[in-house]
N, C-alpha and C positions, 0 to 999 in steps of 0.2 A: 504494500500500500504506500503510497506515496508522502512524504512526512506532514506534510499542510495537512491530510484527510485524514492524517492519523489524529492529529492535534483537534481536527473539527470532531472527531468523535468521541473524544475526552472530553470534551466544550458540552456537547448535547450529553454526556452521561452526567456531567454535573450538575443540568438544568434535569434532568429525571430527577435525579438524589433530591434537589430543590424541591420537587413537585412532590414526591414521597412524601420526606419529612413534614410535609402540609398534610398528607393526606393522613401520617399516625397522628397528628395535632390534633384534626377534625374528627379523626374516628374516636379518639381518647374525651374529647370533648364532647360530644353526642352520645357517649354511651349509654345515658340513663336516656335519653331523649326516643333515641333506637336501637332497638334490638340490634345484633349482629350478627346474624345473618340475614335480616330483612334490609338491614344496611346493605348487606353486599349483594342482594338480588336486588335492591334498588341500582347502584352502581351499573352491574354489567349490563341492566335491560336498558337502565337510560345509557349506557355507551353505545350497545347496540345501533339504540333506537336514532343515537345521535350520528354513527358511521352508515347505518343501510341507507339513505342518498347518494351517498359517497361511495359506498362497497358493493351494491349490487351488480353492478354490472362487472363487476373485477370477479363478486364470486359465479358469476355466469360464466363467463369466459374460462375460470379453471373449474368449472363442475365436476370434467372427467378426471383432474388431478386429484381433486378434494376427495372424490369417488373410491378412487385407487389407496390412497393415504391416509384414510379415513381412522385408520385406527392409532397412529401415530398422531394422528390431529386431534381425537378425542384423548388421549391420553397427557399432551401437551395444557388443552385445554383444562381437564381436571386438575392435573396437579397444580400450574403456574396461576391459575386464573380461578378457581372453584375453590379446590383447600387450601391453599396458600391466604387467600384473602378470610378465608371464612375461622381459618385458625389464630389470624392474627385480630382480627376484630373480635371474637370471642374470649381472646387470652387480653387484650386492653377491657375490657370488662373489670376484669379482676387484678392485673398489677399495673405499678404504675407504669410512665413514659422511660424515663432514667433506665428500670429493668429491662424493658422491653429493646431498647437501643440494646443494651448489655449484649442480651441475647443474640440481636441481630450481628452482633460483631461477630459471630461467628460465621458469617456464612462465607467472605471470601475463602477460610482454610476450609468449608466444606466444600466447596465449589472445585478447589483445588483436590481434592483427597476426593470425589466423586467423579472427578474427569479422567484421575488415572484411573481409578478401580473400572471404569466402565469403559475406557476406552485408551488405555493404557499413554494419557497423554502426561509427558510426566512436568511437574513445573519446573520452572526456571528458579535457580537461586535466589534470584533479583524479588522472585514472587513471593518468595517462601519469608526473605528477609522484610519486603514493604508491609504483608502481610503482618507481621510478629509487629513489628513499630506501629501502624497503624491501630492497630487492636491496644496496643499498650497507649496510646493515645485514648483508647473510649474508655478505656479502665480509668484514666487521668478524669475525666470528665464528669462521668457517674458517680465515681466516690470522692469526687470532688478534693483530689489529691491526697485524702484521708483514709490512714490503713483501718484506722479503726471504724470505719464504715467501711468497709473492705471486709474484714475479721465478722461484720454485723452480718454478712449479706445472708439472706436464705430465699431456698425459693420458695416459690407458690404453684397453685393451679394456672394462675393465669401465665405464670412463666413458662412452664410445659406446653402451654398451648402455642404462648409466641414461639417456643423451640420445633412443636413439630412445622410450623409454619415455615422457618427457618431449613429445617430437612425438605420439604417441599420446593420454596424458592432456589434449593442449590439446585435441586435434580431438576429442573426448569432448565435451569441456566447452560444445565450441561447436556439435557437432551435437544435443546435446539439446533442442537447441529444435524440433527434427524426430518428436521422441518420441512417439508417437501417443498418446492421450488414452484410456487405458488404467489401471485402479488401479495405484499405486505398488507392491505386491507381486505384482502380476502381473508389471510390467517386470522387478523386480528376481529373481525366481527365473526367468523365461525367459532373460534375460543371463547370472545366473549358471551353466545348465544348459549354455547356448551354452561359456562358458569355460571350464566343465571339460572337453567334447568338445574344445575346440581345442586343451587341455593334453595331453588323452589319450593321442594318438599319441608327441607328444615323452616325456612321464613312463616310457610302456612304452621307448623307446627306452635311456633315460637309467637305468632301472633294469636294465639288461642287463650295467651294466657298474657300478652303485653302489648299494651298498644303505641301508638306511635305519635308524640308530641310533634305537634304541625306548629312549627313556631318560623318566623323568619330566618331565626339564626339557624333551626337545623333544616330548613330547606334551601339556604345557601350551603351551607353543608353537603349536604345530598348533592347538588347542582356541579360544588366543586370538584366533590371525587367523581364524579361520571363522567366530567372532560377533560381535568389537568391529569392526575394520576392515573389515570385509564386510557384514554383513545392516544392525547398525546405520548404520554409514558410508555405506555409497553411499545408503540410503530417505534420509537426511536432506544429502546432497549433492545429492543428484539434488532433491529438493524444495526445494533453496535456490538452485538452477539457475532453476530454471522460474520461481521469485516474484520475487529480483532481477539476473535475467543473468549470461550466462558471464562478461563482464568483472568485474563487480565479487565475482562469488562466487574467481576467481582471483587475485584480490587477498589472499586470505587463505588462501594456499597458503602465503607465504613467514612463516608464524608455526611450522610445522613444524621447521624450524632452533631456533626460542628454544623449543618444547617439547622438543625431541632434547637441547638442551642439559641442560636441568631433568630430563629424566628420567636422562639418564648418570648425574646428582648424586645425584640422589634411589638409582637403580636401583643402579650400578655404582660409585657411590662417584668420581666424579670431581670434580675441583675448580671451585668456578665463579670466575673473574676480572672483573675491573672491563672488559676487553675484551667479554665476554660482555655484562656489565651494559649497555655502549655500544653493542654492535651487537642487544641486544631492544627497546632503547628507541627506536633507527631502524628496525627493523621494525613497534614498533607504532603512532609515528608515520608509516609512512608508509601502512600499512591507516588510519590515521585520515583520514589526508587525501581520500583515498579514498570513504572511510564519510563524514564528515562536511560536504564537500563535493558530494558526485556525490549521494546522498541525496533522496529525494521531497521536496518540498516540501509 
């Protein structure tokens, strides 16, 4: 890849991370507002509903690809799009934001440790070292450079569930290289159509016994995860999947932490400390090492 396009897809994986970190902002903040899984069957129908203008005729054109690959494509669709979301909005339920980052820091060394076992790609040094720095960057931030909230940590249910979410989003990340060769809005409104059916059953359940506060703030809410973290996020994840690899595109998971933090600031009016300053600056250090080491030559 040519180095300008290597650097534009670094550029767009860090506006995903951006749009993320909104997207655990709003889903941690709506929790009592909406269920979570009728959150995320809200999300995929209105992404959906927001791409088919856009995606039909794309998925018309590869009917007989979609046909052929069909099992690969639902498979893609469940785990990256169905559980993935449905585990992480269930498990913000129950523990906080700070944990849930925690967790998430691990997914680039899953991503990496799931890409060999499955396809025997083995990392780079460069990965293995940006990976260890970065993650010790989210440890910095969470326990807010304090061992002894360190020493304190336990988990919970809701951690286990951000964790299976976490198993899910790597094995995403690294079966997309399985992705049949299909236009990017065709994949992305079949996957998302797939997770809203996978939502559907749980939503109905889940709405028998809770209902759903229809307030401004959580129907801008709703509004925003259906377009920024959905339609935009996954076309431009998924397309920086396929140009430079699961590994290095999970590399730059763990900048979600130092946006989460900047947006509390910015959003909710939180404080930002020299601990924070200390653990974004080993997070972007260690995506650098990363990026600028493992990088085409």
């Amino acid at each position: 890849m040519h180095q300008r396009s290597h650097y534009n897809v670094y550029l767009k994986l860090g506006l995903v991370m951006l749009l993320w970190s909104g997207n655990s902002i709003v889903a941690r903040a709506l929790h009592e507002a909406v269920p979570p899984f009728t959150l995320a069957l809200l999300r995929w129908t209105g992404a959906a509903t927001i791409l088919l203008p856009i995606a039909w005729r794309a998925v018309a054109a590869d009917r007989i690809a979609i046909g052929r690959h069909w099992r690969v494509i639902l498979l893609l669709g469940v785990v990256g799009v169905g559980s993935f979301n449905a585990f992480m909005y269930s498990g913000l339920q129950y523990t906080t934001a700070a944990n849930s980052l925690l967790v998430q820091a691990a997914i680039p060394a899953q991503v990496l440790l799931l890409n060999y076992l499955l396809f025997r790609t083995a990392p780079l040094p460069a990965q293995i070292i940006g990976c260890i720095i970065a993650a010790a960057g989210v440890l910095v931030i969470v326990f807010r450079a304090d061992p002894a909230a360190l020493a304190s940590f336990s988990f919970n249910r809701g951690d286990l569930l951000v964790l299976c979410g976490v198993v899910a989003w790597s094995l995403y990340t690294v079966l997309l290289r399985l992705r049949p060769a299909i236009q990017g809005a065709s994949f992305l409104l079949v996957t998302f159509l797939i997770g809203a059916l996978v939502m559907a059953p749980f939503a109905i359940h889940e709405l028998q016994s809770r209902d759903i506060a229809i307030t401004p703030t959580s129907l801008a809410g709703i509004g925003y995860v259906m377009i920024f973290p959905s339609v935009v996020s996954y076309f431009l994840y998924n397309d920086a999947v396929q140009k430079i690899g699961a590994g290095n595109a999970g590399q730059v998971i763990n900048l979600q932490p130092l946006f989460g933090a900047l947006l509390a600031a910015l959003i909710l009016g939180e404080s930002l400390h020299p601990y924070h300053m200390a653990g974004m600056a080993m997070i972007l250090l260690g995506i650098a090492t990363s990026f600028l080491w493992a990088r085409p030559r």
